[in-house]
C-alpha positions as protocol buffer text, in pm:
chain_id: "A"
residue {
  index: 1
  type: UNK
  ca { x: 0 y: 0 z: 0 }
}
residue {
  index: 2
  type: UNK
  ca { x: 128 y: 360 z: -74 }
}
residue {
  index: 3
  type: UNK
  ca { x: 82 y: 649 z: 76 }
}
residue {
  index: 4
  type: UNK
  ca { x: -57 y: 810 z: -233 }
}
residue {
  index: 5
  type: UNK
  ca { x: -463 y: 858 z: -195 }
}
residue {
  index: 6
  type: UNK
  ca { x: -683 y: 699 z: -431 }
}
residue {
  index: 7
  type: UNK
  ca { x: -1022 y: 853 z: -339 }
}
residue {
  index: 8
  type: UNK
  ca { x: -996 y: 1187 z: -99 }
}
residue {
  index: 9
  type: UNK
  ca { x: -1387 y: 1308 z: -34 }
}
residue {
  index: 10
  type: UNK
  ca { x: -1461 y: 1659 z: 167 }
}
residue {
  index: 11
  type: UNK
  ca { x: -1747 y: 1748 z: 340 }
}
residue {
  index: 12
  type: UNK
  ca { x: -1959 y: 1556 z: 101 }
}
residue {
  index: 13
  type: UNK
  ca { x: -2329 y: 1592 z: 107 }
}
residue {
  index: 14
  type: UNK
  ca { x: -2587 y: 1448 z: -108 }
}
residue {
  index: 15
  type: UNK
  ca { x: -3014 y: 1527 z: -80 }
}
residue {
  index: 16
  type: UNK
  ca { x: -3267 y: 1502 z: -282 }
}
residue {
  index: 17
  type: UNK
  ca { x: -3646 y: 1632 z: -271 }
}
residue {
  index: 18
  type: UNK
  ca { x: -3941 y: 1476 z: -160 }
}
residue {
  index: 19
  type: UNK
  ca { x: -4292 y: 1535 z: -110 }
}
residue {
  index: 20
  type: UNK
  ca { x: -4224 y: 1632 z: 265 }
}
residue {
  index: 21
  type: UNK
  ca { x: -3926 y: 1855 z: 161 }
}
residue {
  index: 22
  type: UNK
  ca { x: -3567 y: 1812 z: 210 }
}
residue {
  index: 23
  type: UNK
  ca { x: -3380 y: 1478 z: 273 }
}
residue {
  index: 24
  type: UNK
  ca { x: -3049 y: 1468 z: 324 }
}
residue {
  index: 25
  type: UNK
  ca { x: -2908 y: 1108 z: 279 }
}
residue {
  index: 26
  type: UNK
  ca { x: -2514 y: 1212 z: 302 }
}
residue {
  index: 27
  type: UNK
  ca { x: -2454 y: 1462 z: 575 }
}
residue {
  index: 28
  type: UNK
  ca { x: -2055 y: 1602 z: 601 }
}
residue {
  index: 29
  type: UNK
  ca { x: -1879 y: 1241 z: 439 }
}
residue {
  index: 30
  type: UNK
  ca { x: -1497 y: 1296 z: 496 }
}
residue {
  index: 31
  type: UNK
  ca { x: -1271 y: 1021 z: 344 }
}
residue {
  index: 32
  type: UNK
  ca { x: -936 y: 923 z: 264 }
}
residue {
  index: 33
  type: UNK
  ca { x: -877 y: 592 z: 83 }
}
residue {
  index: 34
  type: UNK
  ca { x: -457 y: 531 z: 26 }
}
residue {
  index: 35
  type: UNK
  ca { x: -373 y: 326 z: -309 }
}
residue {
  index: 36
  type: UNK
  ca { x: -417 y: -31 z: -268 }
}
residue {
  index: 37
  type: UNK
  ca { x: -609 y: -25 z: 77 }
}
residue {
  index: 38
  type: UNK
  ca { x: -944 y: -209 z: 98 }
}
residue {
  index: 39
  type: UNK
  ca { x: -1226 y: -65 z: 348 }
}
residue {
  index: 40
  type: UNK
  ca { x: -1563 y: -200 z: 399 }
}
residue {
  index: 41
  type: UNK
  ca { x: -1875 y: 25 z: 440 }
}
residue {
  index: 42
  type: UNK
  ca { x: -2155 y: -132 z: 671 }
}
residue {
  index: 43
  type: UNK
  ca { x: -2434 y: -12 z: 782 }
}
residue {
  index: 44
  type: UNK
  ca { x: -2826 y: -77 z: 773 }
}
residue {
  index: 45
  type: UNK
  ca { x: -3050 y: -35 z: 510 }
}
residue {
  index: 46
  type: UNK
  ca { x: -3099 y: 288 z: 374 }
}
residue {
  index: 47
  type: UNK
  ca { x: -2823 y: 423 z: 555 }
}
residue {
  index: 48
  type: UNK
  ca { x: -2666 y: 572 z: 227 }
}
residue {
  index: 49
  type: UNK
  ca { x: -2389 y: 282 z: 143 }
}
residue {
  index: 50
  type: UNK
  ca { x: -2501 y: 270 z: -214 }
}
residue {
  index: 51
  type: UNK
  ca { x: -2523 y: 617 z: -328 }
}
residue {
  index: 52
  type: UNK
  ca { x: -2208 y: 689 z: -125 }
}
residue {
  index: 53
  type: UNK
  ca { x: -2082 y: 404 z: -371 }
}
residue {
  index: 54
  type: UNK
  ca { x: -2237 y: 578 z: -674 }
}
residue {
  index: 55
  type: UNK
  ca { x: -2113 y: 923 z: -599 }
}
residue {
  index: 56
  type: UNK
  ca { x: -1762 y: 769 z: -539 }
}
residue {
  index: 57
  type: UNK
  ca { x: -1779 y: 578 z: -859 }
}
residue {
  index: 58
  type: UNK
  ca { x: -1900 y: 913 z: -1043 }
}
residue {
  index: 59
  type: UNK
  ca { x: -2229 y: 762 z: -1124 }
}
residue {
  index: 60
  type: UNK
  ca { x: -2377 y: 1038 z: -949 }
}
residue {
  index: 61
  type: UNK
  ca { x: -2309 y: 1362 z: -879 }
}
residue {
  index: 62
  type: UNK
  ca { x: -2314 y: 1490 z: -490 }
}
residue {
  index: 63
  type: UNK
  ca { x: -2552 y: 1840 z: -364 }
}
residue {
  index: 64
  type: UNK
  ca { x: -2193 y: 1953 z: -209 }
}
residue {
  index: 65
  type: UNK
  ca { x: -1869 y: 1878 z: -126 }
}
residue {
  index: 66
  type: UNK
  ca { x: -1557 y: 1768 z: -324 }
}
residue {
  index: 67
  type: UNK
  ca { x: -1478 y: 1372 z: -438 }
}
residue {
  index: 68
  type: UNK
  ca { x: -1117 y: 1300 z: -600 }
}
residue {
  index: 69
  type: UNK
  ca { x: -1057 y: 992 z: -762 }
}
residue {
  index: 70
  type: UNK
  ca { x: -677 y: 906 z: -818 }
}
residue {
  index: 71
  type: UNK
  ca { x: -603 y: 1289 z: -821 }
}
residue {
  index: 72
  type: UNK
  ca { x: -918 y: 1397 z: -1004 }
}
residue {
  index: 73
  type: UNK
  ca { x: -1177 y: 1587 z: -921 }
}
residue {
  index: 74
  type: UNK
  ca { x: -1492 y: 1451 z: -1015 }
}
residue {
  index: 75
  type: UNK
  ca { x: -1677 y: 1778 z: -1003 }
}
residue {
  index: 76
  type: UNK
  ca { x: -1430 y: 1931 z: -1261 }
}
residue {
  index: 77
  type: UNK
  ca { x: -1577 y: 1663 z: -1501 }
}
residue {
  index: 78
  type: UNK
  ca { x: -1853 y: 1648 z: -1772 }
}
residue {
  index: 79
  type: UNK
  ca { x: -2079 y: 1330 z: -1797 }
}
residue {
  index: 80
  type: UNK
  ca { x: -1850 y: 1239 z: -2107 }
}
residue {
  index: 81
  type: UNK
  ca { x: -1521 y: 1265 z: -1892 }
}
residue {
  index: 82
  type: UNK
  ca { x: -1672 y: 1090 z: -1602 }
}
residue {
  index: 83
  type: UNK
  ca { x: -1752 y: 797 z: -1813 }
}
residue {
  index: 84
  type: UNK
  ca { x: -1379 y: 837 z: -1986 }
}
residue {
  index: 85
  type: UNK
  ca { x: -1220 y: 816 z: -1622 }
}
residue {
  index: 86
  type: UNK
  ca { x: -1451 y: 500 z: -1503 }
}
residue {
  index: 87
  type: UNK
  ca { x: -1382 y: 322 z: -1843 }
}
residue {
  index: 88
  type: UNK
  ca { x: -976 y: 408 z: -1791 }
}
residue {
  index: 89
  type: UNK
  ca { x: -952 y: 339 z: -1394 }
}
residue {
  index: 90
  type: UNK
  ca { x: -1281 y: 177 z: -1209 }
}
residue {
  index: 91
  type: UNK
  ca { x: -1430 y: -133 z: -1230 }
}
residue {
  index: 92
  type: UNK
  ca { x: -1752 y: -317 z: -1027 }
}
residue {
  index: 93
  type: UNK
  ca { x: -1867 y: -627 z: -881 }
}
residue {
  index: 94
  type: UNK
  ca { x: -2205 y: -680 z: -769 }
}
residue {
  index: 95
  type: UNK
  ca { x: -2391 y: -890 z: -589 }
}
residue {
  index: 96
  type: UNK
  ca { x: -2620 y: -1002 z: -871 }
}
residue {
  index: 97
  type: UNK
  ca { x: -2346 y: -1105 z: -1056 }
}
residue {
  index: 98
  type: UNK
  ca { x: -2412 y: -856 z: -1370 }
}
residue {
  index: 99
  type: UNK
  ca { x: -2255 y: -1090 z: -1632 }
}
residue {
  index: 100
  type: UNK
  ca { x: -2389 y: -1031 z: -2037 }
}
residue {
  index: 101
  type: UNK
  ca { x: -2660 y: -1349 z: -2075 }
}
residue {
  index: 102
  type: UNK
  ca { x: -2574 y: -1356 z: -2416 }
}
residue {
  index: 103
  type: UNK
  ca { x: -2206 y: -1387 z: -2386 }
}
residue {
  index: 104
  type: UNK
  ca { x: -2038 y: -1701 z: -2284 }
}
residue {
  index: 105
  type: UNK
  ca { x: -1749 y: -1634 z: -1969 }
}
residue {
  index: 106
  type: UNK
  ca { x: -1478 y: -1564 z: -2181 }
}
residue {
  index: 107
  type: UNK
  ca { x: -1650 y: -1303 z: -2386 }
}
residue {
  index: 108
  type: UNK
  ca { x: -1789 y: -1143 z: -2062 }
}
residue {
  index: 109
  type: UNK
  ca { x: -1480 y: -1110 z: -1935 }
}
residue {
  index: 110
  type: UNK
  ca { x: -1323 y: -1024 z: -2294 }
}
residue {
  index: 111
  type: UNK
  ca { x: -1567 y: -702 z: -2295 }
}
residue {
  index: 112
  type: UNK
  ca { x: -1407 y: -390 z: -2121 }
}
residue {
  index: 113
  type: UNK
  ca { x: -1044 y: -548 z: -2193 }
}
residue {
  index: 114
  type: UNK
  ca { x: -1223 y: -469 z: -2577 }
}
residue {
  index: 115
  type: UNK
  ca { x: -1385 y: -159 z: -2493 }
}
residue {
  index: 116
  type: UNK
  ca { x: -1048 y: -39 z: -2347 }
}
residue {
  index: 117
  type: UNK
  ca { x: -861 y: -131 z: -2663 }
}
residue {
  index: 118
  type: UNK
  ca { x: -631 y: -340 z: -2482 }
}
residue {
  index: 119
  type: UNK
  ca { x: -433 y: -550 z: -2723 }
}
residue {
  index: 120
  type: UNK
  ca { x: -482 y: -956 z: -2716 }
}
residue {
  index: 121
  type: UNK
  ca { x: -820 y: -964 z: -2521 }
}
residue {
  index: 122
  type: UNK
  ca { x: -898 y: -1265 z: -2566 }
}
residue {
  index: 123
  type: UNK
  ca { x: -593 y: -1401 z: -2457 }
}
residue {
  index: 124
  type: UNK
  ca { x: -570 y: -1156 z: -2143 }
}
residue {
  index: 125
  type: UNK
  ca { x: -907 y: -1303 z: -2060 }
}
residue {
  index: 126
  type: UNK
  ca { x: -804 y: -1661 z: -2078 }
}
residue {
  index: 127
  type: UNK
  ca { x: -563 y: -1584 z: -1799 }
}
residue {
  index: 128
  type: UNK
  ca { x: -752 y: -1412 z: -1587 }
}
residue {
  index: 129
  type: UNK
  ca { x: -1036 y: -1713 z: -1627 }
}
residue {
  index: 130
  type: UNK
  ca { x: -765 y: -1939 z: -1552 }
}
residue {
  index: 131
  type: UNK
  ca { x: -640 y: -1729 z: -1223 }
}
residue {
  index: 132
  type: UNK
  ca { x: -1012 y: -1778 z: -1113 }
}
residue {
  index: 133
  type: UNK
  ca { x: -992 y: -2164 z: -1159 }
}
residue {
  index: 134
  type: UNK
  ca { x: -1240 y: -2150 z: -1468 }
}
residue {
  index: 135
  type: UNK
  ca { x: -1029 y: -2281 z: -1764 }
}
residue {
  index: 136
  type: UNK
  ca { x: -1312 y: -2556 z: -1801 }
}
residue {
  index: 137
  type: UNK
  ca { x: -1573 y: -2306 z: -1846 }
}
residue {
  index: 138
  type: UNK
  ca { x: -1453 y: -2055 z: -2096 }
}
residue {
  index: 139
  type: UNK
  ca { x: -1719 y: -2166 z: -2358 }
}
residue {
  index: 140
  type: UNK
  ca { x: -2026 y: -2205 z: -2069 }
}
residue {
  index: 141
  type: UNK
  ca { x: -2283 y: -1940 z: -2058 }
}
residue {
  index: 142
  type: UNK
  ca { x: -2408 y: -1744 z: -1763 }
}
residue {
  index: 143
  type: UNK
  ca { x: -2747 y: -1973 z: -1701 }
}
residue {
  index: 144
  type: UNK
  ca { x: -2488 y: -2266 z: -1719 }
}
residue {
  index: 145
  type: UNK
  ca { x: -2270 y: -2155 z: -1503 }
}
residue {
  index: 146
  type: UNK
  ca { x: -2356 y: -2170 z: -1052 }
}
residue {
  index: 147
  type: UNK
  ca { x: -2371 y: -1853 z: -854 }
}
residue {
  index: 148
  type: UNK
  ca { x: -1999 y: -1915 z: -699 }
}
residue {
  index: 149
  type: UNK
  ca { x: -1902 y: -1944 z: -1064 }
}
residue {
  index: 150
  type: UNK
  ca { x: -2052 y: -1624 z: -1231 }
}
residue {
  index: 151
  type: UNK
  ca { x: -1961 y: -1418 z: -982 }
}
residue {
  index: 152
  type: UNK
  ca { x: -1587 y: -1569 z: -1044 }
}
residue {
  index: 153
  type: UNK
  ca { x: -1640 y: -1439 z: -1385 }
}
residue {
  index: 154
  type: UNK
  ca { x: -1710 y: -1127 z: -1221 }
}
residue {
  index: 155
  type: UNK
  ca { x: -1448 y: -1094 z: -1074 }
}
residue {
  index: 156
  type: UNK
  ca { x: -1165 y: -1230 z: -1391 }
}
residue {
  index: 157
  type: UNK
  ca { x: -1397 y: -903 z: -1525 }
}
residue {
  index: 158
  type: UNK
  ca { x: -1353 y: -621 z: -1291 }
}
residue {
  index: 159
  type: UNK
  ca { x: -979 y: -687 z: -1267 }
}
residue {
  index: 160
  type: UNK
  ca { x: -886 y: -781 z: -1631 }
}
residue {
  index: 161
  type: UNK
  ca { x: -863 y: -373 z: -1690 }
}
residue {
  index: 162
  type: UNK
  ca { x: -599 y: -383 z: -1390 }
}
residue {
  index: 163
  type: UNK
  ca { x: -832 y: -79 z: -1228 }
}
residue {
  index: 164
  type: UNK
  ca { x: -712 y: 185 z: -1017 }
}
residue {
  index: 165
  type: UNK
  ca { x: -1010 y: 133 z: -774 }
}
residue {
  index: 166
  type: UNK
  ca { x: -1258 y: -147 z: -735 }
}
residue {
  index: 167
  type: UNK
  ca { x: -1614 y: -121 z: -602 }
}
residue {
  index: 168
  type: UNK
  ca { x: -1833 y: -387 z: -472 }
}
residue {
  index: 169
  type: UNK
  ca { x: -2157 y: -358 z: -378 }
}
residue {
  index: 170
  type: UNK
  ca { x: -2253 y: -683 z: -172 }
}
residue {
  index: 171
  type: UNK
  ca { x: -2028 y: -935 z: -345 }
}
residue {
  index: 172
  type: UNK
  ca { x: -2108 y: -1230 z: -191 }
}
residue {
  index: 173
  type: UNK
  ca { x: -2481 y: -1146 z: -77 }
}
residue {
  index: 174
  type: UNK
  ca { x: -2583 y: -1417 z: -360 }
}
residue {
  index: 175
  type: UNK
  ca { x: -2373 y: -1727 z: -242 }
}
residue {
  index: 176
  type: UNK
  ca { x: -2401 y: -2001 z: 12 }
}
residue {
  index: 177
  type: UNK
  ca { x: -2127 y: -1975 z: 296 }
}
residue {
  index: 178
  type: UNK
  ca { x: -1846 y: -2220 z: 107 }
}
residue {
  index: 179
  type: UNK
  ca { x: -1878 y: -1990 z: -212 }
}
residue {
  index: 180
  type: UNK
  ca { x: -1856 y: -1670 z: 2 }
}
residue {
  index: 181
  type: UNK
  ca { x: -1568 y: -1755 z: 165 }
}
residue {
  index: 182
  type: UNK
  ca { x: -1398 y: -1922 z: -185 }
}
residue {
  index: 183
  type: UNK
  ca { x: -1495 y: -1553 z: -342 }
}
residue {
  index: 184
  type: UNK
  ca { x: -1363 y: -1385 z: -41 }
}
residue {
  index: 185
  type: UNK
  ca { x: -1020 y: -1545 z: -58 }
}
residue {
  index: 186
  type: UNK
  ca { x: -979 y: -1515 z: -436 }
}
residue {
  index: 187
  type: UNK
  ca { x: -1116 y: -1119 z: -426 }
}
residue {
  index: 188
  type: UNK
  ca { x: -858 y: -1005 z: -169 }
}
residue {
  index: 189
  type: UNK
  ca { x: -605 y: -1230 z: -283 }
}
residue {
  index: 190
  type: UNK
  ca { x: -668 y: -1031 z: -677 }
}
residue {
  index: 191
  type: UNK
  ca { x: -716 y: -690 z: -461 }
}
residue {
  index: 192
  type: UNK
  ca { x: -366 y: -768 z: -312 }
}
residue {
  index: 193
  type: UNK
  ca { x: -139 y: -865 z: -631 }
}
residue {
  index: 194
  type: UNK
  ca { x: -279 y: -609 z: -841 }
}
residue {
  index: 195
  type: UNK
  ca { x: -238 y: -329 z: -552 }
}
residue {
  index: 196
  type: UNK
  ca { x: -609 y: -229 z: -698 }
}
residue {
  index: 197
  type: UNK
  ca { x: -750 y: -16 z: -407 }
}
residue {
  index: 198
  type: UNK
  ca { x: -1112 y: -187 z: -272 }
}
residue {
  index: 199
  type: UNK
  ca { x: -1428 y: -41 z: -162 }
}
residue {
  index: 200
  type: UNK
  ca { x: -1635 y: -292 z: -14 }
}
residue {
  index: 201
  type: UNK
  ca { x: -2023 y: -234 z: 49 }
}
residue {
  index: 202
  type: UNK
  ca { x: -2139 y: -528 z: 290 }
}
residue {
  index: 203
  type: UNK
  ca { x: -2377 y: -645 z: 559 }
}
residue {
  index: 204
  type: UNK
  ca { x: -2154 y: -906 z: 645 }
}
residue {
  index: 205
  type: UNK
  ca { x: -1924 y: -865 z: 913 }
}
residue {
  index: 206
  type: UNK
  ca { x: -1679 y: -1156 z: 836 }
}
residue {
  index: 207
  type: UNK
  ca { x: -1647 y: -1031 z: 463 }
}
residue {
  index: 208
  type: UNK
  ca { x: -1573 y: -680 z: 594 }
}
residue {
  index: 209
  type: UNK
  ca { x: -1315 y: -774 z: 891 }
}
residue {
  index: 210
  type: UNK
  ca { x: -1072 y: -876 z: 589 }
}
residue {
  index: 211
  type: UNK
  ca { x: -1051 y: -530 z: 508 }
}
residue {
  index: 212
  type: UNK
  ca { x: -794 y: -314 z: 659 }
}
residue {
  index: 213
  type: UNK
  ca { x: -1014 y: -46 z: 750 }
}
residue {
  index: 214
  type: UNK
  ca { x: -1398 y: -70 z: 818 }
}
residue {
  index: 215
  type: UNK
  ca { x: -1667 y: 210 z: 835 }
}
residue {
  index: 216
  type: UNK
  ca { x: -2026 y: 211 z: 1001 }
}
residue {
  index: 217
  type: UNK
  ca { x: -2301 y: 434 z: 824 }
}
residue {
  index: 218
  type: UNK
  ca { x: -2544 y: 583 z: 1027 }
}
residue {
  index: 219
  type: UNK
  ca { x: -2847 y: 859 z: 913 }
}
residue {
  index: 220
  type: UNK
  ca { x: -2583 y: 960 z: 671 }
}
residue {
  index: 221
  type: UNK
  ca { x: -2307 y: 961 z: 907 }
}
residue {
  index: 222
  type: UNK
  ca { x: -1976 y: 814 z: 797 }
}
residue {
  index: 223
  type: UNK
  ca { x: -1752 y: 689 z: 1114 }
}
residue {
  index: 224
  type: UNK
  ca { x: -1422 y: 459 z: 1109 }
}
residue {
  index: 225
  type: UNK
  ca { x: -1415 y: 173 z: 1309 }
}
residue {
  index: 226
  type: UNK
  ca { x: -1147 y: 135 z: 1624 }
}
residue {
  index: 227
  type: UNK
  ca { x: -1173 y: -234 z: 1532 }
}
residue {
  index: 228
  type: UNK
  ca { x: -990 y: -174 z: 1165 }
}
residue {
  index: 229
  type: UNK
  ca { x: -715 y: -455 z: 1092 }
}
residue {
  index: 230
  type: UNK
  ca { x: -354 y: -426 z: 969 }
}
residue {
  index: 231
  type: UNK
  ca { x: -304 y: -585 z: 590 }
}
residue {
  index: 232
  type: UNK
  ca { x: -422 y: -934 z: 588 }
}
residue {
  index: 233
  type: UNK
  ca { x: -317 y: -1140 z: 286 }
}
residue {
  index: 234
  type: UNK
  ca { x: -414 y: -1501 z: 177 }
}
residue {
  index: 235
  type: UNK
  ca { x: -353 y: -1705 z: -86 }
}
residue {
  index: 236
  type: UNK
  ca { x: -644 y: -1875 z: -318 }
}
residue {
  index: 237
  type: UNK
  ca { x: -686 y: -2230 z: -290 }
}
């Protein structure tokens, strides 16, 4: 991990109206996120994990407040440079897997390697399958493949474009408790060699005490953890 931040957020504050007026679902969000850390974000329902995630991700834009994503501002940008800078340095995994029905796994994970114009995708995506242990199944479709396996795919996917940052929204919320931890070990083992800096969004407690740093979210209320972890690493098996 370097000392260099990744995502740097000030006084960050995101409402929207309703038909009783005013609510405010971020209230004052201060963060600091170094370059190949991983943090979880926990909290109840309708807290304000997700659109914290969206507004970090640039898929929103905040009421106030500043967001900087590897040294950018994202409030300097246009819609068309926001979508330049996720193409060039995020990528997602979610918890309902998000994989192209239509594609088989190597073409899924193929796509954004395309879309990025990186040279050899198809052979960049091979490897990455095969990192994931799914060599066998490059020709298998989604609705052929089992939860732990698609969201494998997922994750060959989100880190074929070696991202700057990767966010998760409930990565495991889908699987049984043998392919959570199997995802768990192979995400943060990926997060680790590819120094790819790791925003978690999670209800589950075990998934989020790998991370080195853990937040609670509360009315809109961001607040670290005293219970955050020095870097944990583990190999896939």
């Amino acid at each position: 991990m370097s000392n260099k931040s990744a995502i740097v957020v000030n006084a960050l504050v995101k409402s929207v109206m309703t038909q009783e007026g005013v609510l405010t679902i971020l209230n004052g969000i201060d963060l600091d996120v170094k370059q190949g850390e991983s943090i979880a974000i926990l909290g109840p329902s309708g807290s304000g994990k997700s659109t914290l995630l969206g507004l970090l991700a640039a898929l929103d834009a905040p009421t106030g407040g500043d967001i900087y994503l590897d040294g950018e501002s994202l409030g300097a940008l246009d819609e068309e440079g926001k979508a330049a800078l996720r193409k060039e340095k995020v990528s997602f995994i979610f918890q309902s897997f998000m994989l192209v029905d239509t594609l088989n796994a190597l073409e899924n994970v193929m796509l954004p390697a395309e879309l990025a114009g990186i040279k050899d995708a198809r052979g960049k995506a091979k490897q990455m399958l095969d990192r994931v242990g799914l060599t066998h199944r490059l020709t298998h479709f989604p609705h052929q493949l089992s939860g732990g396996e698609q969201q494998r795919v997922a994750i060959a996917r989100a880190f074929i474009c070696e991202p700057k940052v990767l966010f998760a929204d409930e990565p495991t919320g889908n699987l049984d408790g043998a392919n959570s931890d199997k995802i768990t070990q192979m995400l943060f083992s990926m997060n680790k060699e590819s120094d790819t800096t790791l925003v978690l969004v999670t209800h589950d407690l075990i998934l989020a005490s790998r991370c080195q740093r853990q937040f609670m979210m509360e009315d809109g209320v961001l607040s670290e953890s005293t219970n955050s972890r020095p870097d944990i690493t583990d190999e896939v098996r």
